[in-house]
C-alpha positions in Angstrom: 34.2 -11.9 29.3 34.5 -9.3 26.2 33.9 -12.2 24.0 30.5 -12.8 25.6 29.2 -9.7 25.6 30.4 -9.1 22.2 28.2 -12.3 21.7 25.4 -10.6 23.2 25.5 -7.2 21.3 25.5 -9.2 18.3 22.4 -11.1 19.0 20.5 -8.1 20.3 21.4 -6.4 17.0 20.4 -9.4 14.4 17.3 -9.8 16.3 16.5 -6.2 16.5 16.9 -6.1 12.2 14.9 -8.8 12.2 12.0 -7.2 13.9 10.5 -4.8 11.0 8.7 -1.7 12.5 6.0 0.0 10.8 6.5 3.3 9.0 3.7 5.3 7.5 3.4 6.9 4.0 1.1 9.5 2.0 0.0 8.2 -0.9 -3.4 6.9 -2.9 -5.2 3.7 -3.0 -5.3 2.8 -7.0 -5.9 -0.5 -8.3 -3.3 -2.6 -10.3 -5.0 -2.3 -13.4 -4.4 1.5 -13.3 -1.7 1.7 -11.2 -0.5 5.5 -11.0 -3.0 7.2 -13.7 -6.6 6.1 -14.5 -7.2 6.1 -17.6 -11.6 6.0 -17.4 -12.5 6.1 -21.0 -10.1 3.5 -22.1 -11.0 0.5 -19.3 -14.4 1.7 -19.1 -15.6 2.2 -22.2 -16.6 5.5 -22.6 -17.7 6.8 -18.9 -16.2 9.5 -17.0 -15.6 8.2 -13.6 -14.1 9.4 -10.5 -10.8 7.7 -9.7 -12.5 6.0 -6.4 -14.7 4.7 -8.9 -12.5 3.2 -11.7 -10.6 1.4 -8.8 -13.6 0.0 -7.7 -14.9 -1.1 -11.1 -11.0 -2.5 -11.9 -11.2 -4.6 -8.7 -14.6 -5.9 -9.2 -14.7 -6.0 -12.7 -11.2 -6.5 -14.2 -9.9 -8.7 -10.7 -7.6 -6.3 -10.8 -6.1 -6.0 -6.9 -5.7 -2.9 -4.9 -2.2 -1.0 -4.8 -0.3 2.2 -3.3 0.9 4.8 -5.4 3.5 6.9 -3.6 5.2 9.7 -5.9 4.5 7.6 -9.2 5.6 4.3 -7.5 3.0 1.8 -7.3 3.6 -0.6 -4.4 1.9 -3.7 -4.3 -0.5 -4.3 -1.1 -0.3 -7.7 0.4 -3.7 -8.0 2.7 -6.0 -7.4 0.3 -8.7 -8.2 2.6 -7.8 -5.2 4.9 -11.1 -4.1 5.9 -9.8 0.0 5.1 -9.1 -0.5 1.4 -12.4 -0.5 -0.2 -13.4 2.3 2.4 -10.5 4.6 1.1 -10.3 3.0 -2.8 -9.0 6.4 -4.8 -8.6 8.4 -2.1 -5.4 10.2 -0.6 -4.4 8.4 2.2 -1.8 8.1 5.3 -1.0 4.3 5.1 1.4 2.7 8.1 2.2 -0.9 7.5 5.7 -3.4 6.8 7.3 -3.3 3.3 9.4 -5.9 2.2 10.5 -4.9 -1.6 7.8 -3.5 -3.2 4.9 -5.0 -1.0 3.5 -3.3 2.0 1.2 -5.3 4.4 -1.1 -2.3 5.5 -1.9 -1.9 9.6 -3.8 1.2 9.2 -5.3 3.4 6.4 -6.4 7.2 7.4 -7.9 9.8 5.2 -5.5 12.5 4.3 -8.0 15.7 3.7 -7.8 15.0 -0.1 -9.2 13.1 -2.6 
């Protein structure tokens, strides 16, 4: 009888790792052309352009994709078709989604107040 419900805890456990929940994280939406700093005058010849801007130029311009910096660490985004990034390109944002290594697949983006 203990070994069974030794068994069972086990299972319960592995599948309960297995199941990744979402966490959320304050951050900015860069591009991974920039990554952490933009750097306007350099990619963009010489205009001056917001940072919402040079990460929209980067993405349609350079193909460069879009990217979460959290304290200096850029985090790749894996839906890149999530309909909030464009919306929230260069902005300070709340992100909740699944990371697995560096890449977070993003379930919801919300404006943080700052931009």
């Amino acid at each position: 009888m203990k070994r069974i419900l030794a068994m069972c805890g086990l299972f319960v456990f592995a599948t309960a790792s297995m199941v990744a929940a979402d966490q959320t994280w304050s951050g900015k939406i860069s591009d991974s052309m920039c990554g952490a700093k933009h750097n306007t005058a350099g990619e963009h010849g010489a205009a001056k352009m917001s940072d919402r801007d040079c990460t929209l130029a980067c993405i349609k311009e350079h193909n460069a994709k879009y990217v979460f910096v959290k304290g200096g660490k850029v985090f790749k985004i894996d839906n890149q078709d999530f309909a909030g990034l464009q919306e929230h390109a260069g902005h300070s944002v709340k992100l909740t989604g699944e990371m697995k290594g560096d890449t977070i697949t993003v379930s919801k983006i919300e404006m943080t107040g700052k931009t």
